[in-house]
N, CA, C and O atoms as a Tripos MOL2 file, in Angstrom:
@<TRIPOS>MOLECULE
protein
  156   155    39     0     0
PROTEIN
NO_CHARGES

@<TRIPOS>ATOM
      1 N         163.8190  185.3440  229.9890 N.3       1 UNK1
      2 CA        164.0530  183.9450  229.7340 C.3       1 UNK1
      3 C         163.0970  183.1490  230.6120 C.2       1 UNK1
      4 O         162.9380  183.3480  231.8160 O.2       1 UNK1
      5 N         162.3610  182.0520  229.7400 N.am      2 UNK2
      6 CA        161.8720  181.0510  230.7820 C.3       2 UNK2
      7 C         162.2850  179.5250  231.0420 C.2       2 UNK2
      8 O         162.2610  178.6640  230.1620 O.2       2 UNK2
      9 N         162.5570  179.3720  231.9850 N.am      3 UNK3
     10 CA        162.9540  178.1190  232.5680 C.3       3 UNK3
     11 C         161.8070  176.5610  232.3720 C.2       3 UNK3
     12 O         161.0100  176.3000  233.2730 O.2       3 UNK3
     13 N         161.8760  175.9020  231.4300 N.am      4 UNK4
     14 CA        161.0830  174.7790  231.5360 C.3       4 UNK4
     15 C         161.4020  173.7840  232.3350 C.2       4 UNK4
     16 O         162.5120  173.2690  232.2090 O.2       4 UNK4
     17 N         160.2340  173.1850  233.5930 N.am      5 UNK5
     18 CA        160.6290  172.7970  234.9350 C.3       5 UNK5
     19 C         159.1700  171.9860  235.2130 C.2       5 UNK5
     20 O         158.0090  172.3900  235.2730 O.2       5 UNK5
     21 N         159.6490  170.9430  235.3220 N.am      6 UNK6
     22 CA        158.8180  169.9820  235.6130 C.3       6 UNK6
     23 C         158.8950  169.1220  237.0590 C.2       6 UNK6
     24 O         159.8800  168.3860  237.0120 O.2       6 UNK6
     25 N         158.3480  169.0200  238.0100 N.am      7 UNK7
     26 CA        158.3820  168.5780  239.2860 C.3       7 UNK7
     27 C         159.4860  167.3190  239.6080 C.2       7 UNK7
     28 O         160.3420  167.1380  240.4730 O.2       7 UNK7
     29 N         158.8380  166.3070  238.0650 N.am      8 UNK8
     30 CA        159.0500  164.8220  237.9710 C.3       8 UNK8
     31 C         160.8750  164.9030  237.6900 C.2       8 UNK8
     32 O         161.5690  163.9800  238.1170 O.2       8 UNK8
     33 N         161.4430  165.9530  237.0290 N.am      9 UNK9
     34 CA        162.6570  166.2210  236.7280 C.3       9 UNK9
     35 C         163.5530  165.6440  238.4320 C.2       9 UNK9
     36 O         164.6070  165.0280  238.2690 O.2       9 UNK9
     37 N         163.0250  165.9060  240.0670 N.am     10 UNK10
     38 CA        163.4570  165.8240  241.2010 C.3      10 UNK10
     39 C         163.9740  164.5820  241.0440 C.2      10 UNK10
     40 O         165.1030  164.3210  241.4590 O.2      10 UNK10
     41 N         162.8880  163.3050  240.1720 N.am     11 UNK11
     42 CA        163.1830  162.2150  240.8950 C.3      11 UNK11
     43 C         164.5460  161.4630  240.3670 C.2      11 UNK11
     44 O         165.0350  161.6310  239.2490 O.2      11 UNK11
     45 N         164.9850  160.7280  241.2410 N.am     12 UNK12
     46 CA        166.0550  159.4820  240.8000 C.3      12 UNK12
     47 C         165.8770  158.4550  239.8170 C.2      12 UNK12
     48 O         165.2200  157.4370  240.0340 O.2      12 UNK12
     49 N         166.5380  158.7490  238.5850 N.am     13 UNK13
     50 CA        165.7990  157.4800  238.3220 C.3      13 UNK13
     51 C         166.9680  156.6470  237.5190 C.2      13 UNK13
     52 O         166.7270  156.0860  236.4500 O.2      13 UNK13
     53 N         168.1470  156.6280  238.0940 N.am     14 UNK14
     54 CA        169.0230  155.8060  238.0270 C.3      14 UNK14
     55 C         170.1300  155.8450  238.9710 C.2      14 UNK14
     56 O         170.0060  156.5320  239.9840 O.2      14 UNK14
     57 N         171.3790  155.0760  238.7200 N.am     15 UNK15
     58 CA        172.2660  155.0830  239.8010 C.3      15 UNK15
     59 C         173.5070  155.9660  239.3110 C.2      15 UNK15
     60 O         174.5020  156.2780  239.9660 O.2      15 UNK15
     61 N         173.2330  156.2440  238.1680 N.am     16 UNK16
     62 CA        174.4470  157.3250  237.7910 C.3      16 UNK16
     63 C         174.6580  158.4590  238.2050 C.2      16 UNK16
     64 O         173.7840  159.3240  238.2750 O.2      16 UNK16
     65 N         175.6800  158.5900  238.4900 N.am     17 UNK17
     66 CA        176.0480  160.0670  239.1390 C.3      17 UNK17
     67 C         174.7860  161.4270  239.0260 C.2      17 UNK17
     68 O         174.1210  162.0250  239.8720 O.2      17 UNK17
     69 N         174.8740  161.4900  237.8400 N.am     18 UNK18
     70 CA        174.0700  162.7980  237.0500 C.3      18 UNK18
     71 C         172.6480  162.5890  237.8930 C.2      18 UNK18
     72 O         172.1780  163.6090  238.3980 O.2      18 UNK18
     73 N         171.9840  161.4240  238.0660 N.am     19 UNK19
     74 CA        170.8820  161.3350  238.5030 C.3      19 UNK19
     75 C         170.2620  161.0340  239.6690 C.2      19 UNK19
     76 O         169.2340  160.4430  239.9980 O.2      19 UNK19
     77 N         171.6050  161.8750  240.4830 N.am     20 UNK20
     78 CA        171.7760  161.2020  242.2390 C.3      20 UNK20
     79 C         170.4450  162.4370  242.8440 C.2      20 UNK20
     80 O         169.8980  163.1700  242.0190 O.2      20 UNK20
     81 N         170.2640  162.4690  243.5810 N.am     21 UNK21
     82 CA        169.4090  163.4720  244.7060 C.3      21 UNK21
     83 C         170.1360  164.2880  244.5690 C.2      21 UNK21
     84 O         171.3330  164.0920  244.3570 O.2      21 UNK21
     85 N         169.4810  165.6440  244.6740 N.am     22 UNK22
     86 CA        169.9070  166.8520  245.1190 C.3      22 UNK22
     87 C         170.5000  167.7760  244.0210 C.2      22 UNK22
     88 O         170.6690  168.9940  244.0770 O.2      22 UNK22
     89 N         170.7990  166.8430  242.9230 N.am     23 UNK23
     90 CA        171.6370  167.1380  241.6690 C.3      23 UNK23
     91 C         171.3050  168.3950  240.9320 C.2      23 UNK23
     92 O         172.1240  168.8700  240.1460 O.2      23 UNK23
     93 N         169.5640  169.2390  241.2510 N.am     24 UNK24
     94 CA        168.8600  170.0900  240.6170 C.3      24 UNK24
     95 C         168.8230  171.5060  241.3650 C.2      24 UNK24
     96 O         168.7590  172.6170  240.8390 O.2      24 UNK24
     97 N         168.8870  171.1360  242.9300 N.am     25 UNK25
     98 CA        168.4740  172.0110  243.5280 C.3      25 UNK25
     99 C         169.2010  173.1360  243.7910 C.2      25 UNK25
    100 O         168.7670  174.2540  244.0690 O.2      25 UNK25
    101 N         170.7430  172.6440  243.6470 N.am     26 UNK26
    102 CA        171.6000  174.1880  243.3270 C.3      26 UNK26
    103 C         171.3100  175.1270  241.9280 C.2      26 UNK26
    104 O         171.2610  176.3490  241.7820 O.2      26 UNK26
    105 N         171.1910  174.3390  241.2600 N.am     27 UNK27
    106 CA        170.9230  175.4940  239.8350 C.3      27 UNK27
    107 C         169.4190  175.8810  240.1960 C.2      27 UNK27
    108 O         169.1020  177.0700  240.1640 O.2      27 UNK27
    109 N         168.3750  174.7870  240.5790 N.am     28 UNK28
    110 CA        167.2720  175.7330  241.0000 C.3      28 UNK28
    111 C         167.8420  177.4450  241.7470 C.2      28 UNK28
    112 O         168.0760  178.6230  241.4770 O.2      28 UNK28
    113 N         167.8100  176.4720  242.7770 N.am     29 UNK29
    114 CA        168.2940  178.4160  243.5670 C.3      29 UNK29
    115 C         169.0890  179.7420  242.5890 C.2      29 UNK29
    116 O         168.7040  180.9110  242.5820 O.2      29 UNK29
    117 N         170.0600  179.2850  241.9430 N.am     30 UNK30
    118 CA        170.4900  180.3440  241.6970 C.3      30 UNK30
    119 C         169.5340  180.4710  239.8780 C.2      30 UNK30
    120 O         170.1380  181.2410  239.1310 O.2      30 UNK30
    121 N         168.6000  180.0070  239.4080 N.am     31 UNK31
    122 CA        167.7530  180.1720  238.2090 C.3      31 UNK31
    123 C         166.2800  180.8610  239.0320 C.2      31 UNK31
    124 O         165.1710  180.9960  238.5160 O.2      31 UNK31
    125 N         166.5840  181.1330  240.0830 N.am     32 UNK32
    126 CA        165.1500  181.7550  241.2740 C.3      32 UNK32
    127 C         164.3680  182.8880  240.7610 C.2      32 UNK32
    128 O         163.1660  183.0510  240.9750 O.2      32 UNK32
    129 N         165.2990  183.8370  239.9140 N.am     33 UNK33
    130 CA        164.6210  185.1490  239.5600 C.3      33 UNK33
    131 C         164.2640  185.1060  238.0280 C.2      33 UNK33
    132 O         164.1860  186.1100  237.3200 O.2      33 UNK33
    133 N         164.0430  183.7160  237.5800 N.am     34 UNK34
    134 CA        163.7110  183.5390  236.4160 C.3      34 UNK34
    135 C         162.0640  183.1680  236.4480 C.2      34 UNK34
    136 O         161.4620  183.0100  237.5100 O.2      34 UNK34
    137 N         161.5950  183.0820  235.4680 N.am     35 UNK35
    138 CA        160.1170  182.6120  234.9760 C.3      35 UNK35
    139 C         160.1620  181.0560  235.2190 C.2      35 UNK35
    140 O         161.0980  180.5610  234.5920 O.2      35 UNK35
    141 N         159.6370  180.3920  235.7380 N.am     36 UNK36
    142 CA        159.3520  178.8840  235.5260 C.3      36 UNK36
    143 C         157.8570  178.3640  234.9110 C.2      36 UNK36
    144 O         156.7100  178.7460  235.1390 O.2      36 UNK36
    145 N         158.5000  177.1440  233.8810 N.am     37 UNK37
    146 CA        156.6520  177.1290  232.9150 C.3      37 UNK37
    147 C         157.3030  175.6430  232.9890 C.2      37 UNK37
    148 O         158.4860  175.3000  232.9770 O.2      37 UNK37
    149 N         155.9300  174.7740  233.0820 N.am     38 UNK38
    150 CA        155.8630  173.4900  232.7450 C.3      38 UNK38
    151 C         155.8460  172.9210  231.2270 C.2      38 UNK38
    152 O         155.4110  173.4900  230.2260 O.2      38 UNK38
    153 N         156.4730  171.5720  231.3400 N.am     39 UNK39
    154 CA        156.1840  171.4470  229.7400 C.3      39 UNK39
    155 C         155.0520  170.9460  229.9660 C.2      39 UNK39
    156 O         154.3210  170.6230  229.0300 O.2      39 UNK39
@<TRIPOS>BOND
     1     1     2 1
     2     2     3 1
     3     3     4 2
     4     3     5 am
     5     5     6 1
     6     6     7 1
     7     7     8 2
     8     7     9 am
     9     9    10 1
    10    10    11 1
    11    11    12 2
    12    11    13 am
    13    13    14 1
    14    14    15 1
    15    15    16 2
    16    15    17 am
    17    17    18 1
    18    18    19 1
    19    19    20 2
    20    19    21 am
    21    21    22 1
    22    22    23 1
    23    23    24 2
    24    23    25 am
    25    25    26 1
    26    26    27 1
    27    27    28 2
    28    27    29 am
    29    29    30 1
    30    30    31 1
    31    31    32 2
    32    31    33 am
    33    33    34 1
    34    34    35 1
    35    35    36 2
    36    35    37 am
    37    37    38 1
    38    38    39 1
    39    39    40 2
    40    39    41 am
    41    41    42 1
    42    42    43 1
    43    43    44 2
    44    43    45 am
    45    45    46 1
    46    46    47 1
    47    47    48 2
    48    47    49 am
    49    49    50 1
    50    50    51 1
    51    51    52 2
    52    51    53 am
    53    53    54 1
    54    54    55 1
    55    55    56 2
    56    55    57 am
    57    57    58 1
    58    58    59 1
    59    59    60 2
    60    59    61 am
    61    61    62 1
    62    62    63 1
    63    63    64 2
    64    63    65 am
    65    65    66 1
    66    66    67 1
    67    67    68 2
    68    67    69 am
    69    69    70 1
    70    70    71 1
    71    71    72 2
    72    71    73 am
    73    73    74 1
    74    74    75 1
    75    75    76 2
    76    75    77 am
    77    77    78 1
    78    78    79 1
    79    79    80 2
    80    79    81 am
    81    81    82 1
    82    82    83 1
    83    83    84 2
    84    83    85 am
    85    85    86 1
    86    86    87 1
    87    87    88 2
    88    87    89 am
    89    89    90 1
    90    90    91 1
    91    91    92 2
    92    91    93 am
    93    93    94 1
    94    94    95 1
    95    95    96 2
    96    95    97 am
    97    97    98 1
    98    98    99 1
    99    99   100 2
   100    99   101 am
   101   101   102 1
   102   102   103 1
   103   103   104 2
   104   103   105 am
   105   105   106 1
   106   106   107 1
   107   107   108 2
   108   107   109 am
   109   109   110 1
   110   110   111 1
   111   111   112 2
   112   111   113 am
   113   113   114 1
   114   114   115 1
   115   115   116 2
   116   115   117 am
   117   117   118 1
   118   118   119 1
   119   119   120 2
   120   119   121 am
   121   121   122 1
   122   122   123 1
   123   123   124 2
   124   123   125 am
   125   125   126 1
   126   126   127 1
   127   127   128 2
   128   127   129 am
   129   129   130 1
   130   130   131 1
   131   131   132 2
   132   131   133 am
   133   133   134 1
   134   134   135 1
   135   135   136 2
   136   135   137 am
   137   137   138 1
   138   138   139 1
   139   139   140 2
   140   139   141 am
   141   141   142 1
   142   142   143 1
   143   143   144 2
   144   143   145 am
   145   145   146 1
   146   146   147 1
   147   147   148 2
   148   147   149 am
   149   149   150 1
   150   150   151 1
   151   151   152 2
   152   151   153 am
   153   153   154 1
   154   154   155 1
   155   155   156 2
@<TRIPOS>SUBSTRUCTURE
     1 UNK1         2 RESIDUE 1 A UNK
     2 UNK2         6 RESIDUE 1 A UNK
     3 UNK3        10 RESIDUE 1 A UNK
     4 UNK4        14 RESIDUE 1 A UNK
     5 UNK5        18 RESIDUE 1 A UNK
     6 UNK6        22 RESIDUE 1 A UNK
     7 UNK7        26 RESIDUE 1 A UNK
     8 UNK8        30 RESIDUE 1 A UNK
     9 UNK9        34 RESIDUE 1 A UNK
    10 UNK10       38 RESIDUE 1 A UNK
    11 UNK11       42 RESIDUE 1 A UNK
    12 UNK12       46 RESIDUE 1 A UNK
    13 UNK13       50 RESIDUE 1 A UNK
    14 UNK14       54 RESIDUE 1 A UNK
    15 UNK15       58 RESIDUE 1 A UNK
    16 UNK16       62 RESIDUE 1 A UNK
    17 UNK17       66 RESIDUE 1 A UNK
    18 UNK18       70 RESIDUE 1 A UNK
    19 UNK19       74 RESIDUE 1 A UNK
    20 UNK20       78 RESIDUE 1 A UNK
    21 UNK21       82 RESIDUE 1 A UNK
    22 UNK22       86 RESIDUE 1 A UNK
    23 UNK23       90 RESIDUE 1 A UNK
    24 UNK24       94 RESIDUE 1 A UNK
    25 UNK25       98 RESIDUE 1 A UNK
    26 UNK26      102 RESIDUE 1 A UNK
    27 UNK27      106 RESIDUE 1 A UNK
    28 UNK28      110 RESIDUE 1 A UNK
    29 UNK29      114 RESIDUE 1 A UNK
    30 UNK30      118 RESIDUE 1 A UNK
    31 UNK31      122 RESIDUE 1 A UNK
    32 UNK32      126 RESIDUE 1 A UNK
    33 UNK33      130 RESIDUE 1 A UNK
    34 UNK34      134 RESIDUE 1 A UNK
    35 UNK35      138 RESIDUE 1 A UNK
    36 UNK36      142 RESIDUE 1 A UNK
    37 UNK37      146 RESIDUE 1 A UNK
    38 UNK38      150 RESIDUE 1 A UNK
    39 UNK39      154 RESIDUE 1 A UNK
């Protein structure tokens, strides 16, 4: 399986919950032993 992952995905770009900081970086870690490809 490959993971499509784009840098710009990190940023904030509203005030809603879903789109607070940090919101990515747990599923990053545990998606770690996967393939990552840019769109």
């Amino acid at each position: 399986m490959k993971i499509v992952f784009h840098e710009k995905y990190l940023e904030t770009y509203s005030s809603d919950p879903a789109a607070a900081p940090g919101r990515i970086e747990s599923i990053l870690r545990e998606l770690g032993g996967y393939e990552f490809v840019e769109p």
